[in-house]
BALUMTI-30281 format. One record per residue: x, y, z of N, C-alpha, C, O, CB in turn. Coordinates in steps of 0.02 Angstrom, whole numbers, padded with zeros to 5 digits, always signed. Each point is the difference from the previous one (the first is absolute). Glycine has a CB too. Layout:
N
XYZXYZXYZXYZXYZ
...
This chain:
104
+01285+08442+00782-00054-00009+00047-00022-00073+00000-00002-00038-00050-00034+00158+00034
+00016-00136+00085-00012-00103-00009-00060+00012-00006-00032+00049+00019+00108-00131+00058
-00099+00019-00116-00086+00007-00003-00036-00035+00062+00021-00050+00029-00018+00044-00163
-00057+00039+00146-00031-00052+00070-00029-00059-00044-00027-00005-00055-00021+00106+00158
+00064-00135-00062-00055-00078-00007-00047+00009+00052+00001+00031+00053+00086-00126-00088
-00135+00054+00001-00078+00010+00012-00003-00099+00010+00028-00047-00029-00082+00196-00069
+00000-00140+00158-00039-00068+00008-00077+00025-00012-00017+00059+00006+00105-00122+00090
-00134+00005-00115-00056-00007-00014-00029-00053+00067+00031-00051+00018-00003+00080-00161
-00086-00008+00171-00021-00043+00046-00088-00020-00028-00031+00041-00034+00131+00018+00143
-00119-00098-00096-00077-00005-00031-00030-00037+00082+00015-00055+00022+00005+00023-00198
-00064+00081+00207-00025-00011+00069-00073-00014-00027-00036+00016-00048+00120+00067+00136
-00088-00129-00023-00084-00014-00001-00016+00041+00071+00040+00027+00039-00052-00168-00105
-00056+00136+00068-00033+00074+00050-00040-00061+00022-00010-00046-00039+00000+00196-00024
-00018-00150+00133-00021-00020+00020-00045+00038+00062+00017+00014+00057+00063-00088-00122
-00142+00082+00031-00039+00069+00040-00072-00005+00007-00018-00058-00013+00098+00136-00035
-00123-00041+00062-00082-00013+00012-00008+00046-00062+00048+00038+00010-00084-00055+00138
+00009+00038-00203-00003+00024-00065+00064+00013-00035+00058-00013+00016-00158+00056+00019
+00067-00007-00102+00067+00034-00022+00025+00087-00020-00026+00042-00036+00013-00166-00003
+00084+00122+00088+00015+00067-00006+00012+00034-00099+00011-00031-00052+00055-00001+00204
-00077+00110-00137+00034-00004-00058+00071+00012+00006+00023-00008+00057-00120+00036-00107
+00144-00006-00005+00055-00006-00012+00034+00042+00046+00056-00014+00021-00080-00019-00129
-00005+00082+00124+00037+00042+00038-00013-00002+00069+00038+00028+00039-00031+00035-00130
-00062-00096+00113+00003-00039+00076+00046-00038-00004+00036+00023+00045-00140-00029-00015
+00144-00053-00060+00034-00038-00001+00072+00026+00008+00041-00017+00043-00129-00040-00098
+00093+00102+00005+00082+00047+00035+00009+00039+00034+00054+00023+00019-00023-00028-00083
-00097+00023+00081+00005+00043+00087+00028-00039+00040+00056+00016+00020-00156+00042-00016
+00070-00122+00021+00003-00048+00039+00087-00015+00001+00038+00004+00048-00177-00048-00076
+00152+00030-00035+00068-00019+00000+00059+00050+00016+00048-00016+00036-00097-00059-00113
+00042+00132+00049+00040+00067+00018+00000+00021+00065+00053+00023+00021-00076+00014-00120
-00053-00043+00159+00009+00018+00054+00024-00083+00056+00010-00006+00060-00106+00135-00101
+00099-00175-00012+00050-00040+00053+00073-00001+00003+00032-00011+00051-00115-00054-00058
+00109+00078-00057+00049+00026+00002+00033+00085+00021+00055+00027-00005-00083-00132-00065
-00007+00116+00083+00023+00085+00033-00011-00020+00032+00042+00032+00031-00050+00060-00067
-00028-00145+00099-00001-00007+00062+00039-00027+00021+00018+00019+00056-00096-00010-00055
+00117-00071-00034+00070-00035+00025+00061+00047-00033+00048+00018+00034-00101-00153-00032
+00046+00147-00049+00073+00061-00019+00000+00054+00001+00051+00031-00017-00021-00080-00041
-00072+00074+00073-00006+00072-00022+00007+00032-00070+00048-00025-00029-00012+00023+00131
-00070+00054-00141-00017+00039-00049+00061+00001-00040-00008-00004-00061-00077+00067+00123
+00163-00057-00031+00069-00019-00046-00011-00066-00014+00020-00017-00056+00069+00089+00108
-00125-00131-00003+00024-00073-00014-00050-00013-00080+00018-00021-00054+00007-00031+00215
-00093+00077-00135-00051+00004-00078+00015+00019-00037-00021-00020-00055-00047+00029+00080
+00124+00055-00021+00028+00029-00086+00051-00042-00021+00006+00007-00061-00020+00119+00076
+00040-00151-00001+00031-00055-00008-00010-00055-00046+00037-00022-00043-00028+00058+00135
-00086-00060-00068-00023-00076-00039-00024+00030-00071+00015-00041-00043-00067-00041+00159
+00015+00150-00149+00002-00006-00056-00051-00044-00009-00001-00027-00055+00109+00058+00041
-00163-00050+00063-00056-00035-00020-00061+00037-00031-00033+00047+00021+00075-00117+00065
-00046+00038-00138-00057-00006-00066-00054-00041-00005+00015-00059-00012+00066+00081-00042
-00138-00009+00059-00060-00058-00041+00011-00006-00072-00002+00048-00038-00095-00017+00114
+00111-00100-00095+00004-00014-00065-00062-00024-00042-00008+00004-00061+00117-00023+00100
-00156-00010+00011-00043-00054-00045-00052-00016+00068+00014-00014+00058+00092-00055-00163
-00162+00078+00075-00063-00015+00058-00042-00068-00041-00012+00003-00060-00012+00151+00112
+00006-00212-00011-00050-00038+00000-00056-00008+00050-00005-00039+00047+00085+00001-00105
-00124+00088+00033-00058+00007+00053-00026-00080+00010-00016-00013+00058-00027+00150-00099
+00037-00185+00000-00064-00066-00008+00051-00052+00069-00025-00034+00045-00031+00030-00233
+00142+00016+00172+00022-00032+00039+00031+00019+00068+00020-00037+00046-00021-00007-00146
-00001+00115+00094+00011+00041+00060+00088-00007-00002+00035+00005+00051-00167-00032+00030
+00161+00013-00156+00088+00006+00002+00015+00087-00018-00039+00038-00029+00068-00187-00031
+00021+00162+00079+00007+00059-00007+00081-00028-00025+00020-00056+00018-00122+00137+00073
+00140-00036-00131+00074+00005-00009+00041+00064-00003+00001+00032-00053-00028-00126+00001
+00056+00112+00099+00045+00051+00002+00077-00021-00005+00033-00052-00003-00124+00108+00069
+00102+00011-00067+00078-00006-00038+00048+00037+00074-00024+00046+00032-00017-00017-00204
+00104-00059+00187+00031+00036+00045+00081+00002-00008+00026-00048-00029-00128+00021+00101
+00145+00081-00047+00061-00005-00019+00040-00080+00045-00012-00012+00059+00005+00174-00086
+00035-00188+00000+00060-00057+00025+00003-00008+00056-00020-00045+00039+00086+00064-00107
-00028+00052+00076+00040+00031+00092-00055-00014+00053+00001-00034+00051+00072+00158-00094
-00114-00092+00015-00060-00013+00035-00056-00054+00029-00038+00000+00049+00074+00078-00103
-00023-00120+00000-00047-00078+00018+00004-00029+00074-00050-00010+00035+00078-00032-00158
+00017+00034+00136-00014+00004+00085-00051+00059+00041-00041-00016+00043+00166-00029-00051
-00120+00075-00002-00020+00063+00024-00082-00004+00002-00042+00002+00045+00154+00063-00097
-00112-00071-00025-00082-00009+00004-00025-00077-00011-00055-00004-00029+00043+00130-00023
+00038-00180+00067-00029-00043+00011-00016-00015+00080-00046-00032+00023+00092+00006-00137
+00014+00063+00151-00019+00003+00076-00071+00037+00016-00041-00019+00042+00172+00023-00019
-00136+00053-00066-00056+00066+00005-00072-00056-00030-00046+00017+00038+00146+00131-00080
-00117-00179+00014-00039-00048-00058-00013-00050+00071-00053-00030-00005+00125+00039-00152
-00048-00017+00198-00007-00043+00067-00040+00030+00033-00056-00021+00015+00152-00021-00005
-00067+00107+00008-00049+00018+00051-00049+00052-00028-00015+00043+00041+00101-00068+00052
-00111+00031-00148-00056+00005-00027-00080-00033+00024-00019-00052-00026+00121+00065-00055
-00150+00024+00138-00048-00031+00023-00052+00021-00032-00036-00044-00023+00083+00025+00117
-00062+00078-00103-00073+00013-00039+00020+00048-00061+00050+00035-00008-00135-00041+00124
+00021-00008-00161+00008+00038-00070-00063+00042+00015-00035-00029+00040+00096-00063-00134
-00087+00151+00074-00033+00032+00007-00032+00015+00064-00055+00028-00005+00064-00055-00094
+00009+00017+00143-00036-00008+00080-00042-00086-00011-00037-00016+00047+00002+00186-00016
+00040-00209-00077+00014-00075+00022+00058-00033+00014+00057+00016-00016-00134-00021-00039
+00052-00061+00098+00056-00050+00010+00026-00018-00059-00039-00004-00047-00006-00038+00139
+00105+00030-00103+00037-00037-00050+00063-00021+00004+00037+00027+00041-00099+00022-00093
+00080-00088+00018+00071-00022-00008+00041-00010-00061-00046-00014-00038+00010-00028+00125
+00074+00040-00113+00028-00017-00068+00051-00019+00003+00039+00015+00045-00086+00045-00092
+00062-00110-00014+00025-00065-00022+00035+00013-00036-00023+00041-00040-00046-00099+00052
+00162+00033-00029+00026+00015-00040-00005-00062-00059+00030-00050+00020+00032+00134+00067
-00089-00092-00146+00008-00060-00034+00036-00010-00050+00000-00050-00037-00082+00041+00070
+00122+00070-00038+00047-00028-00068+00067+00077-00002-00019+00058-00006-00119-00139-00094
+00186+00069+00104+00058+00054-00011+00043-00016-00073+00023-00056-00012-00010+00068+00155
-00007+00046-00187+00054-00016-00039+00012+00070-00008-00032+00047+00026+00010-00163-00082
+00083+00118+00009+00021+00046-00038-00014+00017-00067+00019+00045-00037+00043-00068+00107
-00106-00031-00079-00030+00061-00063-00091-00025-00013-00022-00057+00009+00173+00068-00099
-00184+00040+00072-00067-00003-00025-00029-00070-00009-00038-00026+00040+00064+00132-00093
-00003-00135-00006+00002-00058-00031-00011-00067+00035-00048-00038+00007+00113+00105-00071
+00002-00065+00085+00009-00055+00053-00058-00010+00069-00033-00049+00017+00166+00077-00054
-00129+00021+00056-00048+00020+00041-00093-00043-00003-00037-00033+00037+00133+00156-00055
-00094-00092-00053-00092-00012-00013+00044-00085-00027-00043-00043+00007-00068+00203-00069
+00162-00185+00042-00019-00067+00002+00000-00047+00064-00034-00051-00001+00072+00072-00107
-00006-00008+00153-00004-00013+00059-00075-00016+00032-00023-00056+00011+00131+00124-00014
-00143-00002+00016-00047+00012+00018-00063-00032-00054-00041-00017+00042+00111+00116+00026
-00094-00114-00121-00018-00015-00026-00062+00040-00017-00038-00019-00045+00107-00068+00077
């Protein structure tokens, strides 16, 4: 069996307050079921890994195959909770580590 590889993304939110965690992957799950449909979302294997409420970064985890997929979906992302918003991709790697040094 091959193992999946995994990317790490660390997004900034850009919104009128702050959602909690699970406003934030609503938002993201129903933009992606809206451009791929419910097979294209089972697919990405997207995870919340790590919340920074003070800086509004969030980091989730998504399969490889997929990084296209949901960085297109991460575009057209307009509101988080019934606010305006947008989000920012600021740092991609493949592993944890790398990641938070990037991002700082």
């Amino acid at each position: 069996m091959k193992r999946v590889k995994r990317r790490y993304l660390a997004l900034q939110l850009e919104s009128e307050g702050l959602p909690s965690e699970r406003e934030f992957m609503d938002s993201i799950w129903a933009s992606v079921t809206r451009l791929y449909g419910e097979v294209g979302a089972s697919l990405t294997g997207l995870s919340l890994i790590n919340f920074d409420g003070e800086r509004k970064i969030y980091v989730v985890r998504t399969s490889l195959v997929s990084f296209p997929m949901l960085r297109a979906s991460l575009a057209a992302v307009t509101s988080v909770a019934s606010k305006g918003a947008s989000m920012h991709i600021l740092a991609v790697s493949g592993t944890l580590k790398a990641l938070y040094t990037n991002v700082g």
